[in-house]
Residue frames relative to the residue before (quaternion, step in Angstrom):
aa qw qx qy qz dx dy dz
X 1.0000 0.0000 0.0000 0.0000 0.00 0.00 0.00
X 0.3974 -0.7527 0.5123 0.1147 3.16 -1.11 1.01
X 0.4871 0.5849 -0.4403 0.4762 4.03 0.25 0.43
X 0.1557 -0.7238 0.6489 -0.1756 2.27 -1.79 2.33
X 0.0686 -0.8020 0.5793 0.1282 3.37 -0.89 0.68
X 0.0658 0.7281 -0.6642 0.1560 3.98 -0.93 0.96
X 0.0244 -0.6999 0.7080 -0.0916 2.93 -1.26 1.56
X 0.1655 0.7467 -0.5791 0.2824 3.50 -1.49 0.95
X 0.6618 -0.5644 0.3829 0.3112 3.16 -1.41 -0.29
X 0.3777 -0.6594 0.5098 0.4034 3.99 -0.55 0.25
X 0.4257 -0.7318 0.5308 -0.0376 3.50 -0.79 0.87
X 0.7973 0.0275 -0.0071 0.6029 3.39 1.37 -0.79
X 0.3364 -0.7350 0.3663 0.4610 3.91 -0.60 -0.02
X 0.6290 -0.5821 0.3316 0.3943 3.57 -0.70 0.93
X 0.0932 -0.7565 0.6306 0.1463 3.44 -1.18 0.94
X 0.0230 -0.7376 0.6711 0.0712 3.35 -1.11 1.30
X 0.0033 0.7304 -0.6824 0.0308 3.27 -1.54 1.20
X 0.6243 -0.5415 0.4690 0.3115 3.84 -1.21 0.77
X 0.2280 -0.7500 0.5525 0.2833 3.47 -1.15 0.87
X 0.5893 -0.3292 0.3579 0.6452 3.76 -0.80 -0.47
X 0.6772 0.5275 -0.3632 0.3622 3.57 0.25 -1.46
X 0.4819 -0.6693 0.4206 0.3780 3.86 1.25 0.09
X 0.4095 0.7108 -0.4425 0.3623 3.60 1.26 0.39
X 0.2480 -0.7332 0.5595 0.2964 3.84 -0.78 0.36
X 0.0938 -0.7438 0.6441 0.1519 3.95 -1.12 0.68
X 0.1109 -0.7848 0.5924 0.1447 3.42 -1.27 0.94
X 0.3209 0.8063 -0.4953 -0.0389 3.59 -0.41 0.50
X 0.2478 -0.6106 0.7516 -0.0294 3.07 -1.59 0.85
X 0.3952 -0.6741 0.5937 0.1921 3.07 -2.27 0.45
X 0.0611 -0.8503 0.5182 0.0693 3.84 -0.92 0.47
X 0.3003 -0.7325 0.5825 0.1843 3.68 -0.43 1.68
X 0.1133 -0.7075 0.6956 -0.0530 3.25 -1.61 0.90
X 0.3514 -0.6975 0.5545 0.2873 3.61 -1.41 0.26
X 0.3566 -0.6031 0.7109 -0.0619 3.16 -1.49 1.29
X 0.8816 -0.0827 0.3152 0.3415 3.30 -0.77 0.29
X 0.4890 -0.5552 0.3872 0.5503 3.51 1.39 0.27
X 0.6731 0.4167 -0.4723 0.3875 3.97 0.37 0.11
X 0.5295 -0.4189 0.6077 0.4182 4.12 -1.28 0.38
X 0.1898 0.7102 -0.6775 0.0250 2.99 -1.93 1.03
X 0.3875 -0.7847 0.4383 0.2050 3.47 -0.35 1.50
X 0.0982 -0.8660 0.4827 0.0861 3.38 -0.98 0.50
X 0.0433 0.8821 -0.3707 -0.2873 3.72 -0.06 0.09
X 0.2715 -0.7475 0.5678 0.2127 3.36 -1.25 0.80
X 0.0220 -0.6714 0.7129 0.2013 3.05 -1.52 0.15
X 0.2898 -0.7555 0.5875 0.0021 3.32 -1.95 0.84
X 0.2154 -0.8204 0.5163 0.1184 3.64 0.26 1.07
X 0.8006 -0.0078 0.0712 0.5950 3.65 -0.91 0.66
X 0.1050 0.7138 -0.6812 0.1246 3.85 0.04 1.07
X 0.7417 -0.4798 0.3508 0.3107 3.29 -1.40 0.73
X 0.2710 -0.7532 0.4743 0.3664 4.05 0.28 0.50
X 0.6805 0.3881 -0.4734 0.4026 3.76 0.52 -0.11
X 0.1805 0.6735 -0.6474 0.3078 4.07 1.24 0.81
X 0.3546 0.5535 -0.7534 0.0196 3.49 -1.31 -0.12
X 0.1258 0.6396 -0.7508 0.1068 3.33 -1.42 1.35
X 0.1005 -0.7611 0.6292 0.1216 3.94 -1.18 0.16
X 0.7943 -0.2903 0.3045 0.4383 3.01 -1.63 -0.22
X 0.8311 0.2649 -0.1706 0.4583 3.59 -1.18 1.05
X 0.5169 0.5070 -0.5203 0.4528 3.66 0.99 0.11
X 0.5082 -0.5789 0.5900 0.2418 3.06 -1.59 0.73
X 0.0455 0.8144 -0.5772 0.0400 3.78 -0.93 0.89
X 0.2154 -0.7094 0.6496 0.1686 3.47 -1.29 0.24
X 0.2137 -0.8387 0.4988 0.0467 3.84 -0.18 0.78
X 0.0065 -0.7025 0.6988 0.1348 4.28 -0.76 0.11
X 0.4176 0.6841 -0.5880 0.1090 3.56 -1.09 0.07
X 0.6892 -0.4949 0.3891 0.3586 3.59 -1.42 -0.99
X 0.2547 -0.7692 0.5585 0.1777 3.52 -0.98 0.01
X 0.0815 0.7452 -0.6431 0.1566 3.46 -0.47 1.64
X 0.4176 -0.5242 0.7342 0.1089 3.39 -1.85 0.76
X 0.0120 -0.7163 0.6897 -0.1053 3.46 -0.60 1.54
X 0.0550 -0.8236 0.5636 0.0307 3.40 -1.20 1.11
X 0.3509 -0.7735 0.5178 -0.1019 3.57 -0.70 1.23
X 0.0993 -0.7076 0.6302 0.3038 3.63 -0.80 0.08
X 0.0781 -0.7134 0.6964 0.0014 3.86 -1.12 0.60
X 0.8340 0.1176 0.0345 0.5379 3.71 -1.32 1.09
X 0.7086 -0.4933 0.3736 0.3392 3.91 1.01 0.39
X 0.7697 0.4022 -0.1674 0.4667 3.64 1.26 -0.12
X 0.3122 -0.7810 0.4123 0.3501 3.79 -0.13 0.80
X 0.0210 0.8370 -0.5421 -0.0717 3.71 -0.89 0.55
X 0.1676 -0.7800 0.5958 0.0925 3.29 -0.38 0.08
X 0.1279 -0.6738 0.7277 -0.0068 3.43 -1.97 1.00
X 0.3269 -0.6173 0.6643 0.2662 3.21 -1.56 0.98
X 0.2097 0.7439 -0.6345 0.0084 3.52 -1.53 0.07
X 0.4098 -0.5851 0.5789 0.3931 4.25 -0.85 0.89
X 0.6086 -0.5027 0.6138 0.0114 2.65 -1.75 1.18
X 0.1614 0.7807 -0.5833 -0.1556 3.83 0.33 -0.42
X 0.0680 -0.7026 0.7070 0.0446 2.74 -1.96 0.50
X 0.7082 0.0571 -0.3048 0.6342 3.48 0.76 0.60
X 0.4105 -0.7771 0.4684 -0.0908 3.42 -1.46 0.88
X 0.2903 0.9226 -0.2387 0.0865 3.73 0.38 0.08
X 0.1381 -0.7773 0.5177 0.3296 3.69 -0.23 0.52
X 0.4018 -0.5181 0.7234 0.2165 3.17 -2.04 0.71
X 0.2321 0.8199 -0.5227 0.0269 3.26 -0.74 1.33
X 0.2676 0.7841 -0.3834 0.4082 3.07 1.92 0.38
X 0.5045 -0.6160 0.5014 0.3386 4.04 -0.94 0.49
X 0.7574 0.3690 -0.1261 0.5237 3.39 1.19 -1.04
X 0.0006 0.9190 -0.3938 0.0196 3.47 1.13 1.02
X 0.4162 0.7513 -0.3093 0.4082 3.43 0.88 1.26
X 0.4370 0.4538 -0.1612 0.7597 2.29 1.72 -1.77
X 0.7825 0.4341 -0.3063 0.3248 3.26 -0.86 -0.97
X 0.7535 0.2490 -0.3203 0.5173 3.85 1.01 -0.02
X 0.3971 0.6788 -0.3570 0.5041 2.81 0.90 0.49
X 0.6915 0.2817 -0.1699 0.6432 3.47 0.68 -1.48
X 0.5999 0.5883 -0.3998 0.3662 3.62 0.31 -0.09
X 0.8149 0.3082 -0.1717 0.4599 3.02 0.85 -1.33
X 0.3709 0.5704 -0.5278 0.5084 4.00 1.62 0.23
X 0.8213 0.4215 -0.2395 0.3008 3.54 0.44 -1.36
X 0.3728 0.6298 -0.2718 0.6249 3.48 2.00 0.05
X 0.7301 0.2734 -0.2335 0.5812 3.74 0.33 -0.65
X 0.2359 -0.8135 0.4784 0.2318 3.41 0.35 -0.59
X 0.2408 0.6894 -0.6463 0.2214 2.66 1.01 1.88
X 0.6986 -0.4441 0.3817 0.4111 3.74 -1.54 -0.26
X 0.8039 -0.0070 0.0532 0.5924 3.58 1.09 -0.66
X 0.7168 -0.4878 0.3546 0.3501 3.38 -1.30 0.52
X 0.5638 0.6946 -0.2424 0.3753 3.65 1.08 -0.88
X 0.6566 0.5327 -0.1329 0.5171 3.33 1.50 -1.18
X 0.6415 0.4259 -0.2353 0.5931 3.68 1.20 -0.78
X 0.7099 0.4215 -0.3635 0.4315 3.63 0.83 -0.39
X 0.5576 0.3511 -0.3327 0.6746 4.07 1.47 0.18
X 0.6082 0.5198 -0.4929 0.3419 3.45 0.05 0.26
């Protein structure tokens, strides 16, 4: 099963631009802790809800996928991983635990936090 959760701050403000395919992409980066060290992450967010507005420095909690897109740039094929998201959320609670927690039960669509924490 593919499915990532990452919660943190936004690091950058989110650039959204139109694909050809008439799709909208929003992406932005979001530092997390690892092990007590920063780690940047990037998301991207096809067709986000248009009433999203997050920027640099909100606190979020993200769900989505993790894919390795490869690309050729400058003649050479590279490739970046980055989570797909599909749900979004600010942590704005003081006790942001609780508050990802209930976020992420209400993301899964479970009935209660308790259920997401056995799953």
């Amino acid at each position: 099963m593919n499915v990532v959760v990452v919660s943190g701050r936004l690091s950058s403000a989110p650039v959204v631009r139109e694909l050809q395919s008439g799709s909208v992409l929003m992406s932005f980066e979001l530092t997390t802790k690892v092990e007590d060290a920063s780690v940047s992450v990037p998301l991207v967010w096809f067709d986000p809800p248009q009433n999203v507005s997050v920027d640099a420095g909100d606190e979020v909690a993200a769900v989505g996928t993790i894919r390795r897109r490869f690309y050729r740039a400058g003649g050479v094929t590279q490739s970046r991983t980055e989570v797909v998201v599909a749900h979004l959320g600010p942590i704005t609670d003081k006790k942001s635990r609780t508050a990802r927690q209930r976020w992420l039960a209400a993301a899964m669509g479970a009935d209660d936090v308790g259920e997401v924490r056995s799953a």
